[in-house]
N, C-alpha and C positions, 0 to 999 in steps of 0.2 A: 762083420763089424759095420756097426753104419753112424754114421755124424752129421747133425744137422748146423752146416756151418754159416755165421750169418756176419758181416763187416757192423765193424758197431764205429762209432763214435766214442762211445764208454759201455762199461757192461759191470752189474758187482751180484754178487751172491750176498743175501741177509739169513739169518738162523733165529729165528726168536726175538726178533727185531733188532738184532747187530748186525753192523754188516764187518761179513767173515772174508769179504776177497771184493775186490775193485781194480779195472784195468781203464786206462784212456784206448786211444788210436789200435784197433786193432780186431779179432776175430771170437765171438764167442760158440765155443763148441762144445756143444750138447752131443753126446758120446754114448753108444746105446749096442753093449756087447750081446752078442747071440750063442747059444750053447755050444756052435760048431767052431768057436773063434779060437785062436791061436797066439802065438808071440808072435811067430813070422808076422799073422793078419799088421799087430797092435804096430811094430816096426813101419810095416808100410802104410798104416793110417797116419803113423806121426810124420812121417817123408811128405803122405799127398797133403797133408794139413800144413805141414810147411813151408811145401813146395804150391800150392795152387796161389795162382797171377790171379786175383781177384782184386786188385787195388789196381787205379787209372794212371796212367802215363799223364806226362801233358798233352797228347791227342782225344783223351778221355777216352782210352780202352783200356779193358782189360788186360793189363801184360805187366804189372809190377808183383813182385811175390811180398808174402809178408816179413821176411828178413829184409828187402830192399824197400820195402816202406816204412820198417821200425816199428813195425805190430807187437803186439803184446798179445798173450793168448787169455782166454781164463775157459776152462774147461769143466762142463760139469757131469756127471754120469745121469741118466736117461733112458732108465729101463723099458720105458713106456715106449722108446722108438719101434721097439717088436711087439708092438698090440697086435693080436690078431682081432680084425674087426669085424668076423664072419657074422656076427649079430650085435647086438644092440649094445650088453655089456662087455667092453674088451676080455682077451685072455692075452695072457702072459708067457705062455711057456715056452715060446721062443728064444725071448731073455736068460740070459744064464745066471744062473745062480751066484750068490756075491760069493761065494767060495772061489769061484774060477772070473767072474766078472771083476770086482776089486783087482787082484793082480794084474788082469789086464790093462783096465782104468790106470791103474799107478806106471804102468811101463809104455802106455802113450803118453802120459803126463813126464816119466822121466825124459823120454825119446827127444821129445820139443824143447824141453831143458837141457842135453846135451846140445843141440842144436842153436844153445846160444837164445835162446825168447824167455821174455821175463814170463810164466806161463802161472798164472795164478790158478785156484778150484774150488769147487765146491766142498761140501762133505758130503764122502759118500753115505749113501742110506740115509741123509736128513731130508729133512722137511723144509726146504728152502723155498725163496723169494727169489726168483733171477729179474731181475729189471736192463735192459739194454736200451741204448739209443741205437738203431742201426741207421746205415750210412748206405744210403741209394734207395732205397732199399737194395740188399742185395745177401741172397740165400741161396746155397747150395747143400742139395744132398747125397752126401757120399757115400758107398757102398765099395767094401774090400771085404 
């Protein structure tokens, strides 16, 4: 499972020119399941996305988590994070199928909503607009 997690300022998802999901202060994660992924994996993605100190202290470092900065999530699926880019036109087949990818998608999405985060989403399999302001810039990319 891998997520490309980035601090935003605001982040929203649009579908056909509405917009279908909008977060302020907080983390937008692009979420990109691979054939071999699991519940356990999807369990400890929503832990490390919950738990990772990427928001500043007042010394301006890294060490606040996003429950103790009042983050917001909005999460959106991201098949394309497993391009194989051996040549010119990507493949896919890394990515798992929405058969087994969905399920997972929705049980890191509930995992951060146990967890107490107001965690907005995409639709999966649409044709979305993600628009984000990010804050530092600051990107990270996860792999479980």
């Amino acid at each position: 499972m891998r997520a490309v997690i980035t601090r935003v300022l605001s982040a929203s998802v649009d579908i056909e020119g509405k917009t279908v999901s909008e977060i302020g202060k907080g983390l937008l994660v692009l979420l990109g399941i691979h054939v071999d992924d699991t519940e356990e994996k999807a369990v400890k993605m929503a832990d490390k996305i919950c738990g990772m100190r990427i928001f500043e202290d007042d010394n301006g470092k890294m060490n606040i988590s996003p429950e103790d900065a009042g983050a917001q999530l909005l999460i959106v699926s991201q098949f394309t994070l497993y391009a194989d880019c051996g040549s010119r036109r990507p493949g896919f087949t890394q990515a798992a199928r929405p058969e087994l990818s969905k399920p997972l998608y929705e049980m890191v999405v509930s995992e951060c909503v146990k967890r107490g985060f107001k965690t907005d989403t995409g639709e999966f399999g649409a044709n979305m607009k993600v628009a984000s302001v990010n804050d530092g810039p600051v990107t990270i990319v996860l792999d479980v």
